[in-house]
TINU-644636 format. One line per field, with one value per residue (C-alpha): residue number from 1; x, y, z. Coordinates in steps of 0.5 Angstrom, whole numbers, plus 500, padded with zeros to 3 digits. Each point is the difference from the previous one (the first is absolute). Example, Ala and Ser with C-alpha at 12.3 -4.5 7.8 and 13.67 -1.06 7.14 Angstrom:
2
nr: c(1|2) $
u: c(525|502) $
v: c(491|507) $
w: c(516|498) $
// end
This chain:
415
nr: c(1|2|3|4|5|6|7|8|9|10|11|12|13|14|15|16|17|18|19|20|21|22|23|24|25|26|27|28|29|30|31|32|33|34|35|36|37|38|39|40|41|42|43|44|45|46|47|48|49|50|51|52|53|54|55|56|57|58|59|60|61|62|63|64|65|66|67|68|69|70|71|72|73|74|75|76|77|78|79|80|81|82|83|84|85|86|87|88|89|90|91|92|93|94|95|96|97|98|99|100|101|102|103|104|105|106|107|108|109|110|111|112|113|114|115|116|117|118|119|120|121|122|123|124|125|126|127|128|129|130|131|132|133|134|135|136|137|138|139|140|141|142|143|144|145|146|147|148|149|150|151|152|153|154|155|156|157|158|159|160|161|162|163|164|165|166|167|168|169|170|171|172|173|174|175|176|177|178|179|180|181|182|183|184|185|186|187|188|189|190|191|192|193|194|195|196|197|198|199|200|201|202|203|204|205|206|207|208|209|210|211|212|213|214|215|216|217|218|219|220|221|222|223|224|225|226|227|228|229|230|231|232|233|234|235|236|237|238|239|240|241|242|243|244|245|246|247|248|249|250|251|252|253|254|255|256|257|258|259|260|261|262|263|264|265|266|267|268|269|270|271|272|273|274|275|276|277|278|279|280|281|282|283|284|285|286|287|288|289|290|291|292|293|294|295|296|297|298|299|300|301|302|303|304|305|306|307|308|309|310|311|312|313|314|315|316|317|318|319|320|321|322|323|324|325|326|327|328|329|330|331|332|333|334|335|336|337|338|339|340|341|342|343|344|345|346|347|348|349|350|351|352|353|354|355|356|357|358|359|360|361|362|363|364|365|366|367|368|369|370|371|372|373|374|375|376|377|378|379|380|381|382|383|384|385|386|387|388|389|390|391|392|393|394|395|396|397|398|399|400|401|402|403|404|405|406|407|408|409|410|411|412|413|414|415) $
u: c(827|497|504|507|506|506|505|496|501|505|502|506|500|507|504|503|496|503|505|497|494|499|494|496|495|505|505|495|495|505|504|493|499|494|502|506|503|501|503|499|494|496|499|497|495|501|495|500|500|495|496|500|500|493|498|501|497|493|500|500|495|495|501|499|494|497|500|498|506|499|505|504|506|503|505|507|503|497|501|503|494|496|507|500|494|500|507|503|505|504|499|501|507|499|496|504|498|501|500|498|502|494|503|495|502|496|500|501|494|502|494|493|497|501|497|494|497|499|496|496|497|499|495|497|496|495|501|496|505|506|503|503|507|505|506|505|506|505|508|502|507|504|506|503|508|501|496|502|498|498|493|498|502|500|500|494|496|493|494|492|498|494|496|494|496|495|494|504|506|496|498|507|502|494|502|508|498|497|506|504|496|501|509|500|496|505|506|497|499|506|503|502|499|500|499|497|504|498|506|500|498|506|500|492|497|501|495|501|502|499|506|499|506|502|505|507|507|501|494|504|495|500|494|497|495|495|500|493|496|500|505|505|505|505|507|501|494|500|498|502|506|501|497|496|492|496|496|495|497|504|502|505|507|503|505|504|501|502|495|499|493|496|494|498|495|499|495|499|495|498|507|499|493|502|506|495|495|495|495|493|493|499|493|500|500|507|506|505|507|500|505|504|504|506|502|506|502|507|498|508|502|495|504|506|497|498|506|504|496|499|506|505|507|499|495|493|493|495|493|494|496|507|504|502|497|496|504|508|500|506|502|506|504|497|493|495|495|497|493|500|502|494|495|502|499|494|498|501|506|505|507|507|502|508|501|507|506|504|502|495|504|499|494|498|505|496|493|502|503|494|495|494|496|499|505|499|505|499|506|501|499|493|497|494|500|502|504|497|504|498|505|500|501|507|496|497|495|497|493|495|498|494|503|504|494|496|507|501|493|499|506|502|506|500|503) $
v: c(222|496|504|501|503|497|506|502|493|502|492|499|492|498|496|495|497|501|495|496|499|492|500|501|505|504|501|502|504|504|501|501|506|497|499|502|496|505|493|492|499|506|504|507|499|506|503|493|495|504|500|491|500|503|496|495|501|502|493|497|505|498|493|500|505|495|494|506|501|508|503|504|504|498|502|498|502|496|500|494|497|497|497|497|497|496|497|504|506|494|494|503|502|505|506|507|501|508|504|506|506|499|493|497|494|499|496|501|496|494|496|503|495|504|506|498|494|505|506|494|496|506|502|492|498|494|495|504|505|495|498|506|502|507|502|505|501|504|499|495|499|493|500|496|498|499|505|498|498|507|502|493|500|506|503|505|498|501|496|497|496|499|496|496|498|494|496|494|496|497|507|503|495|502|507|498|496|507|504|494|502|506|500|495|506|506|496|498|508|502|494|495|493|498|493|499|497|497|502|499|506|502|506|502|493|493|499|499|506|501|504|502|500|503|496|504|499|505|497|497|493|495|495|495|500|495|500|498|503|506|496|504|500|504|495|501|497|494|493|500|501|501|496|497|498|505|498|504|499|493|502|505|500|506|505|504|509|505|505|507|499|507|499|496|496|500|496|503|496|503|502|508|501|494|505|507|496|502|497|499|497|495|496|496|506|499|504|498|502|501|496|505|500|505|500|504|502|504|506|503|492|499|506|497|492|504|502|494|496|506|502|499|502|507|501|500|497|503|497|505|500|503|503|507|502|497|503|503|507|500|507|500|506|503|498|503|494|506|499|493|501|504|495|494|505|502|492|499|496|501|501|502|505|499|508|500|502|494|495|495|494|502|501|494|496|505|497|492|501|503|495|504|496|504|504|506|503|508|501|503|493|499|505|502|492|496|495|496|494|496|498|492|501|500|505|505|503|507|501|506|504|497|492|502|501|494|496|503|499|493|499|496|496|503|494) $
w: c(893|494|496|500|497|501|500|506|503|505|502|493|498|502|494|506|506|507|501|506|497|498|498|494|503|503|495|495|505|502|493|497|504|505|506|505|506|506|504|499|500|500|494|497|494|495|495|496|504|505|494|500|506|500|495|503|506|496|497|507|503|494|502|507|499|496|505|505|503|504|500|506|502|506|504|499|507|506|506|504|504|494|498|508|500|493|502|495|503|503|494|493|499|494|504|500|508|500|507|501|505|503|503|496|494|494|494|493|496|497|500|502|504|507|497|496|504|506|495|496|507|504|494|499|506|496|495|496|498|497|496|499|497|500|496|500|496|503|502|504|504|502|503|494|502|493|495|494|493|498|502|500|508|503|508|497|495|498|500|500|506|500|507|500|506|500|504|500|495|495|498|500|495|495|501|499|493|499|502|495|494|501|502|493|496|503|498|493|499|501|495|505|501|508|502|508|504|507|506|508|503|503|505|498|502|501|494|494|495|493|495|493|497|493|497|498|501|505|505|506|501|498|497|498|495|495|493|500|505|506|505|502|506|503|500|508|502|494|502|492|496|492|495|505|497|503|507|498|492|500|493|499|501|506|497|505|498|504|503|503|504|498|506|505|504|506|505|506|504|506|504|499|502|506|501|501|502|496|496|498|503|495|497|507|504|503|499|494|498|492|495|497|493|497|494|498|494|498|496|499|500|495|496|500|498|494|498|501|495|495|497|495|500|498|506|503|496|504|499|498|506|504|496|502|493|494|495|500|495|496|497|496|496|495|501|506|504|503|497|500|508|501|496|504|506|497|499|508|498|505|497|501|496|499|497|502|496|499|495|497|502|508|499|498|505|506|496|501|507|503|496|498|497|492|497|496|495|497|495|494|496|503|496|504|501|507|501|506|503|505|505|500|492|497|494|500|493|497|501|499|507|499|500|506|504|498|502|507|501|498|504|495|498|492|495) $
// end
């Protein structure tokens, strides 16, 4: 679906956002017509939303394929004995335990570790053949108490965890300021900014974790974080507080922010392939079990982050990278933008096309509410010209076809 009429769209934009929604993501996603909530915490993406959902996912498929990441589709139903052998049936209170009529019980994935050490290390039989690391994207399930905050929390969602195997910690950690590199870069594709925050390890491990945390007023943390270096630290775990000189660099000040983490690290160090009992013979000839890392990133949440930073009072701001279309066609009476629909089409530019027989005022109220990044206007005045308006501009002008393309190409902000 590249291309799209909006009179086809079955989904309609709402004027008003369903009153138990809080958060800006939520409010807007579902008025503007991308998602819809079937209950707390579990939602369905619509033609639009699905549209940025992949588009998401592409840009941490590149990412992660580029520091050779493999990627996998592993099951999301697991049977309960590889939950008992790491501990986790018993100890991770989040996991949807499912019984079956056959008397057995399963587990719904929330975490992948049982599943992929087994099919990495029964495949890995010397040192020669790591280190290795494999991904999937696919649904994940936490039986949440509170899902809230639209889909920034939700009891399903959708996302990348990628698992890295290695000879010994030292290469572990040279692999995770690879991975880092490459989470920083997913985030400044997408137009965030992500600090990287050190947490304890919680239910995973008793090592230390690392959370990339996006700053904005929805995030349920809070950080601590310098003004003059990387330093960043969740405030649960802060030896510091505010305004406190920075421990590390000496020089900076600390600030405090609210934060959603949008990905994590984990180190794992050897407990699962202890767990299975499998390992590898290593360079002195005696079995060794690998240190192993996860890297979780939220591709639903990642969605939801996006809109919490980028809108305005009349609706969402997608960035170009995700948004569900580059350019939104507005056609109003009098005029025809059928050919310029096919131009653009013709292009490989992907459009929305608001055919509709509605007033002009809605249209553009339905152009800002579901933030596609260029807006163009056919209309009687335009005179075989378009009027092009980018969606973080208050104004928009008159320009040739011709104009309009090299616009929309370059991307530019025109002045």
């Amino acid at each position: 679906m590249p291309h799209m009429r909006q009179s086809l769209l079955f989904v309609k934009t709402e004027r008003n956002a369903p009153k138990d929604e809080l958060t800006a993501n939520a409010r807007l996603l579902a008025r503007a017509g991308f998602v819809d909530k079937l209950m707390a915490g579990a939602y369905t993406y619509l033609p639009l939303g699905l549209r940025v959902l992949r588009n998401i996912e592409q840009i941490v498929r590149e990412e992660m394929d580029a520091i050779g990441g493999q990627e996998v589709l592993m099951p999301m139903l697991h049977p309960k004995d590889i939950w008992e052998t790491t501990g986790g049936w018993k100890n991770i209170e989040v996991l949807f335990k499912v019984p079956s009529r056959t008397e057995k019980e399963y587990a719904l994935g929330q975490s992948e570790e049982e599943v992929v050490t087994p099919l990495v290390m029964k495949r890995v039989m010397n040192v020669s053949q790591l280190p290795l690391a494999v991904y999937q994207i696919h649904w994940k399930f936490r039986d949440e108490l509170r899902a809230k905050s639209g889909i920034l929390r939700g009891r399903e969602f959708f996302m990348k965890d990628m698992y890295s195997f290695h000879e010994n910690q030292e290469d572990f950690e040279r692999f995770y300021e690879v991975a880092k590199k490459a989470y920083l870069k997913i985030f400044e594709r997408v137009g965030l900014t992500a600090k990287v925050t050190e947490a304890s390890g919680g239910s995973f491990s008793e090592k230390i974790s690392y959370e990339f945390m996006v700053l904005t007023d929805a995030g349920e943390d809070d950080i601590l974080y310098c003004d003059a270096c990387e330093f960043c630290v969740n405030k649960d775990i802060a030896k510091q507080n505010e305004n406190d000189a920075c421990p590390k660099c000496r020089k900076g000040k600390l600030h405090r922010a609210t934060a959603s983490e949008a990905g994590n690290v984990f180190d794992l160090g050897q407990k699962y392939g202890k767990d299975f009992d499998l390992g590898f013979i290593g360079k002195d000839g005696t079995k060794q079990y690998p240190v192993m890392g996860c890297y979780g990133i939220g591709i639903s949440r990642l969605m939801g982050v996006i809109v919490e930073k980028m809108h305005d009072e009349q609706g969402i701001i997608w960035p170009e990278c995700v948004a569900p279309f580059r350019a939104h066609l507005i056609e109003l009476k009098g005029a025809s933008a059928k050919e310029l629909y096919d131009e653009l089409k013709a292009e490989g530019i992907e459009v929305l096309y608001d055919d509709r027989d509605t007033s002009a005022g809605e249209k553009f109220a339905d152009a800002d509410l579901i933030g596609i990044p260029w807006r163009l206007v056919v209309s009687p005045k335009t005179e075989g010209k378009v009027e092009i308006k980018r969606r973080d501009e208050k104004e928009g002008k008159v320009v040739s076809k011709e104009e309009m393309f090299k616009l929309i190409a370059s991307g530019a902000h025109h002045s």
